[in-house]
N, C-alpha and C positions, 0 to 999 in steps of 0.2 A: 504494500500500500504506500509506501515512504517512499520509495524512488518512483512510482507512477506521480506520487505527488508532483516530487521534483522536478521530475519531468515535465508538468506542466507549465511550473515558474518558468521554468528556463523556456519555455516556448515561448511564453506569454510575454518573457523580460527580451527576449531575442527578437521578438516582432513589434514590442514597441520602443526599445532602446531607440533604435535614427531616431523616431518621431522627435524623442527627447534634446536631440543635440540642436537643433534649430529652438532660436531663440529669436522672435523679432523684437526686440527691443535691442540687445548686442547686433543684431544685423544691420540696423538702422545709424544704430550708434557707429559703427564699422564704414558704412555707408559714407556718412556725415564726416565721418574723419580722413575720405579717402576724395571728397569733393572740395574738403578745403586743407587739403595736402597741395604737395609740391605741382608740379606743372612739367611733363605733358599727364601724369598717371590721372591726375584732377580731373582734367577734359577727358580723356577714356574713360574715365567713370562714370561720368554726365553722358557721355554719348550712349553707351551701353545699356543706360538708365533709361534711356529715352527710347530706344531700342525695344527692351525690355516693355516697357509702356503700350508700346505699340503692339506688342505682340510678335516678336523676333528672341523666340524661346530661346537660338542657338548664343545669345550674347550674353547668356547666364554663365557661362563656361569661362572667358575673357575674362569677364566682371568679377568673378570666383577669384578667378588668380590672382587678381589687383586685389580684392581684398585679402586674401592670406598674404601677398607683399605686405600688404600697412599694417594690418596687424601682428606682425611676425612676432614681434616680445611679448605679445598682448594675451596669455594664454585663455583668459576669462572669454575674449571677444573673436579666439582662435576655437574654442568651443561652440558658440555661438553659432555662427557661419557655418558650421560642419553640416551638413544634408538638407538644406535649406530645398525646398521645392521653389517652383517659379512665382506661383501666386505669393510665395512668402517675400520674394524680389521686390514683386512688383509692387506692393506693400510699402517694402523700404523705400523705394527710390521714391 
């Protein structure tokens, strides 16, 4: 009965863990810090954004990357950002 148990955490912790790692409030925040950052990452970020707005799902990828750049010491805001879906983007931006 004990490991049938456990077995079922572990399914249940296994299928929602991603959901968990996406945070919009760090994603925003992450967002925010990568549009009034340095220059050109700033404007690839906006572009992306607008991008992303529009409905150009593949510029979530790019935009990804810029953000693991700005945050790279930021390990609170490097959690955040992790398995973010689109509509979670489109949110931020």
């Amino acid at each position: 009965m004990k490991p049938r148990c456990l077995l079922h955490v572990f399914a249940f912790l296994a299928t929602v863990n991603p959901l968990l790692a996406c945070e919009l409030n760090g994603l925003t925040e992450a967002v925010d810090r990568l549009k009034g950052g340095n220059e050109p990452n700033a404007r690839y970020g906006a572009e992306y954004c607008v991008k992303i707005l529009q409905g150009d799902t593949e510029s979530v990828a790019p935009l990804n990357l810029l953000l693991n750049a700005t945050v790279a010491k930021d390990e609170r805001l490097k959690e955040a950002i992790r398995n973010c879906p689109v509509e979670m983007y489109k949110r931020a931006c």
